[in-house]
N, C-alpha and C positions, 0 to 999 in steps of 0.2 A: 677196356670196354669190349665188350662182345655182342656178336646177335645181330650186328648192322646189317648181313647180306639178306637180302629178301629172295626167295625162290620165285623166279618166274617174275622178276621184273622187267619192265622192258626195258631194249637196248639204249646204253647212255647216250644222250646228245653227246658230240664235241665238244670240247674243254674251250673256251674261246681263247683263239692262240694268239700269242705277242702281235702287237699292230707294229709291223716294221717298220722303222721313219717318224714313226706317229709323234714323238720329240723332237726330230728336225722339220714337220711339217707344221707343226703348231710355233715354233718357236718365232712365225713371223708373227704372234699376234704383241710381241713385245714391241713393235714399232708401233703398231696402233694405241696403247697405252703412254708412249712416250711422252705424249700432251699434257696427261693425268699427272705424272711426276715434274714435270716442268713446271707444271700450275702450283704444285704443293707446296715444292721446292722455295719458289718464288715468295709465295703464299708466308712460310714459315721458317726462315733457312734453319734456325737454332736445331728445329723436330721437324718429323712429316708429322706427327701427331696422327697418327691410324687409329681407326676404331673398326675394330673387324665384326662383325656381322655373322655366328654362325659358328658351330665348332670344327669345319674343317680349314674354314677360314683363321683363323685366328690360330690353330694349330700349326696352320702352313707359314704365316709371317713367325711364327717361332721356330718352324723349321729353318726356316732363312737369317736367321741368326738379327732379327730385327724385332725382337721381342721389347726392347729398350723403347721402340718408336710407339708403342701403344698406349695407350692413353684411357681404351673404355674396350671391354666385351657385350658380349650378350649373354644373360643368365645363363645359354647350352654353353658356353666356353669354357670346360674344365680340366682343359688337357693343353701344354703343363700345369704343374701345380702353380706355379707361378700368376698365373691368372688367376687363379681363384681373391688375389686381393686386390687388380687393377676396378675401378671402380664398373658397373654395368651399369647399360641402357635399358634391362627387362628383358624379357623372351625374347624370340627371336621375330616372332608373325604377331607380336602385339606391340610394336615397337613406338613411343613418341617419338616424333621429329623436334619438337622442343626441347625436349631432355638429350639426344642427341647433340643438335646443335648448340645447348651450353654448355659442353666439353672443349667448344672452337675447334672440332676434327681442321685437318690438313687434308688429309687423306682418309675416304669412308669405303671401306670393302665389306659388300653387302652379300648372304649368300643369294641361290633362285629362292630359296623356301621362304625368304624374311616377308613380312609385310605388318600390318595393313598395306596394300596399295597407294592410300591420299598421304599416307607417312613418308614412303618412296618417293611419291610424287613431289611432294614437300622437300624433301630433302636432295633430291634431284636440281631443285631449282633453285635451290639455296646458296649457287655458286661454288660448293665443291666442288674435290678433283673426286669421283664416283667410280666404282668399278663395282659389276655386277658380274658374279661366277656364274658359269656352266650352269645350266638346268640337268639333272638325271644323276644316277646311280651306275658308273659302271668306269673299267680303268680311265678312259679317252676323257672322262668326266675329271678324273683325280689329276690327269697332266695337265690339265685345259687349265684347271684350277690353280695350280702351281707357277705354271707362265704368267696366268694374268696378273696374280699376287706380285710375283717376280717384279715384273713390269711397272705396275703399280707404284710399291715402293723402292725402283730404284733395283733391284737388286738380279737384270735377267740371268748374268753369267749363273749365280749361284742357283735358282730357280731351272736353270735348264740340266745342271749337272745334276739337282736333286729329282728331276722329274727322270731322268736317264735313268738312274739309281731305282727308279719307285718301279718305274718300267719293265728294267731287267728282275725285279724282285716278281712280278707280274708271272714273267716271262720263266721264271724258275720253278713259282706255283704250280704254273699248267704244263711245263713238263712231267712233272712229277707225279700229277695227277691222272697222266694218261696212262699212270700203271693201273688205275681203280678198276674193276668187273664190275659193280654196283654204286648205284644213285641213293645213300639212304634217304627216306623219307621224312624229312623235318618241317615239323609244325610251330612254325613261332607265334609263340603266344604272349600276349600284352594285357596286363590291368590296369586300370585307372582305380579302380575300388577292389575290395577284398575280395568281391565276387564274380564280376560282369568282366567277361574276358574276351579280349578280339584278339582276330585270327587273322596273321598276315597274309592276303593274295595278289597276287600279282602286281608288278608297277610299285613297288615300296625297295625302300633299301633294304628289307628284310631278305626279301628275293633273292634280289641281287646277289646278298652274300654268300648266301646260301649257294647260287649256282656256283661261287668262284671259288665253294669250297668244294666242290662235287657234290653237292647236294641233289634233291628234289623236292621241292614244296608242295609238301602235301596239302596244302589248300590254294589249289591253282585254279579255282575255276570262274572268281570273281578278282577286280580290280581293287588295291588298295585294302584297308583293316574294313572285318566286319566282326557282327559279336557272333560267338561259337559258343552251340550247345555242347550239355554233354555227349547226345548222340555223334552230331555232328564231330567233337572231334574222334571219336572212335573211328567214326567211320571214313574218318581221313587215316587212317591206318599208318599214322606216325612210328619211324625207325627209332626216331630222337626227340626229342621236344626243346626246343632253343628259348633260353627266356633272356630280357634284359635286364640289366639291375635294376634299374629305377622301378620296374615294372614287378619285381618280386618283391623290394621295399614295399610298393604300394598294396601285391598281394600279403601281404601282413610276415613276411622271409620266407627262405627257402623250404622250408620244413609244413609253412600253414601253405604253400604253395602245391607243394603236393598232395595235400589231399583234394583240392579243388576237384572234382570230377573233371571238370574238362583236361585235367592231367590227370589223376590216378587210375581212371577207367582206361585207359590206351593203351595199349600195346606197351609202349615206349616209357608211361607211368607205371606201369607194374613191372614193369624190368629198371628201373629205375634208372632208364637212360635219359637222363634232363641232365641240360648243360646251361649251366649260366655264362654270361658276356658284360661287360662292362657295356654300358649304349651307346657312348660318341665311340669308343676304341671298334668296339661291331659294324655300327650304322653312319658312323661320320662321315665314311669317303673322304678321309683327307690322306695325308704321306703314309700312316699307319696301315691302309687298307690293307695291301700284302698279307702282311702279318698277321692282320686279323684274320683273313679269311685262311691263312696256314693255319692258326691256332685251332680255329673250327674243324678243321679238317684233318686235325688231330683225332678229334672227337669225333669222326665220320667214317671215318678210314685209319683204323689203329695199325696197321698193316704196313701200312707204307710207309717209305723214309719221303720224307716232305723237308723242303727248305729250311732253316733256322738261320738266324740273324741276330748278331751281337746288338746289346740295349740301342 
């Protein structure tokens, strides 16, 4: 890929650099969960029977080698493949509590995004052992994450070793990255329909990634997805244009995707610099993050030698 550097961009933010400790300082939250696993334990000796809520969720109790203990996902949980046939509770924010609770969880790890709210609420009070992840998009989110999980089911030693591991992989990223001269400008683009296309800005995982890959988001100047014109994305003067999978399935594949105006008019559409991403492996924030945002950053900065990490 070529053509990434822009003339006359301005000077890049700092790379946000390793949180020192940030794994020995979270790692007290594994006594506060200690309850949660007692309760379960008791509750169920045979299983904890988890039902994880969320695809970083449920990624993370597979990362910990507790993939056995699950019992139910939520229709985003498709990473491993293994999931894809434990039986699901639905989406993740449209969730029953009564479908839920006829699985008999042990243990229910919920992500921040899930709800309805009265479904939470419901199940909140239903006597489970409950654990609620991190709210946000960003490393100190993915470790938080990893601990409580840990905690949760029993498992902190191995939760703290993998969270060390996710960290130093963080910490490899953004070295690497301070070799960059340029922010190229990536516009992530999302459909729901073949035509009506939104534009990630600010406060989305979308962002996020994009910063931790050396990015800059060219449509920074609202919160959250909105819908983009053709003008408008022109006039976001996209380096790259980032799409999800799901989201170019739904713009009818890669191919009907680019002629959409709001890609082929760009900059970045006529150079034919679109990059596709898997969506939980981009957007999950779970252990995978790293590496996602290495792989992006492949795509952003073909220049540089960037970390890589056996499967």
């Amino acid at each position: 890929m070529t053509g990434l550097r822009v003339a006359g961009a301005a000077p890049l933010p700092p790379h946000p650099p390793r949180a020192a400790g940030r794994v020995r300082g979270r790692a007290a939250l594994v006594g506060s969960f200690a309850c949660l696993l007692a309760f379960a334990m008791s509750a169920r000796a045979e299983s904890l029977r988890v039902v994880a809520i969320g695809p970083a969720v449920s990624e993370t109790v597979a990362a910990l080698g507790a993939g056995d203990d699950l019992v139910a996902v939520d229709s985003s949980s498709q990473y491993p493949e293994r999931l894809k046939s434990l039986p699901q509770v639905g989406y993740m924010r449209a969730l029953s509590a009564e479908g839920v609770l006829s699985l008999r969880p042990g243990v229910l790890l919920i992500s921040a995004d899930a709800g309805p709210p009265a479904a939470l609420a419901q199940l909140k009070g239903a006597g489970l052992a409950v654990a609620v992840m991190p709210d946000g998009h960003s490393p100190a989110t993915v470790l938080e994450t990893i601990l409580r999980v840990g905690a949760a089911i029993g498992q902190p030693a191995k939760a703290e070793a993998l969270a060390a591991q996710v960290d130093a992989e963080f910490a490899a990223l953004g070295r690497a990255l301070q070799a960059r001269t340029q922010a190229p400008r990536v516009l992530f683009a999302l459909a729901n329909t073949a035509s009506s296309v939104l534009a990630a800005g600010r406060d989305t995982a979308a962002a996020a990634i994009i910063a931790l890959a050396g990015g800059a988001l060219a449509t920074d100047g609202y919160a959250g997805y909105k819908a983009i014109t053709a003008e408008g994305a022109v006039a976001s003067r996209p380096d790259v244009i980032l799409l999800p999978s799901h989201g170019v399935a739904a713009m009818g594949g890669l191919e009907r995707a680019k002629t959409l105006p709001q890609i082929a008019l760009t900059p970045a559409g006529r150079a034919g610099r679109v990059v596709v991403m898997e969506t939980a492996y981009l957007l999950g924030f779970g252990p995978r993050t790293p590496r996602a945002a290495a792989d992006l950053a492949r795509h952003l900065h073909p220049d540089l030698k960037l970390p890589e990490w056996a499967p």
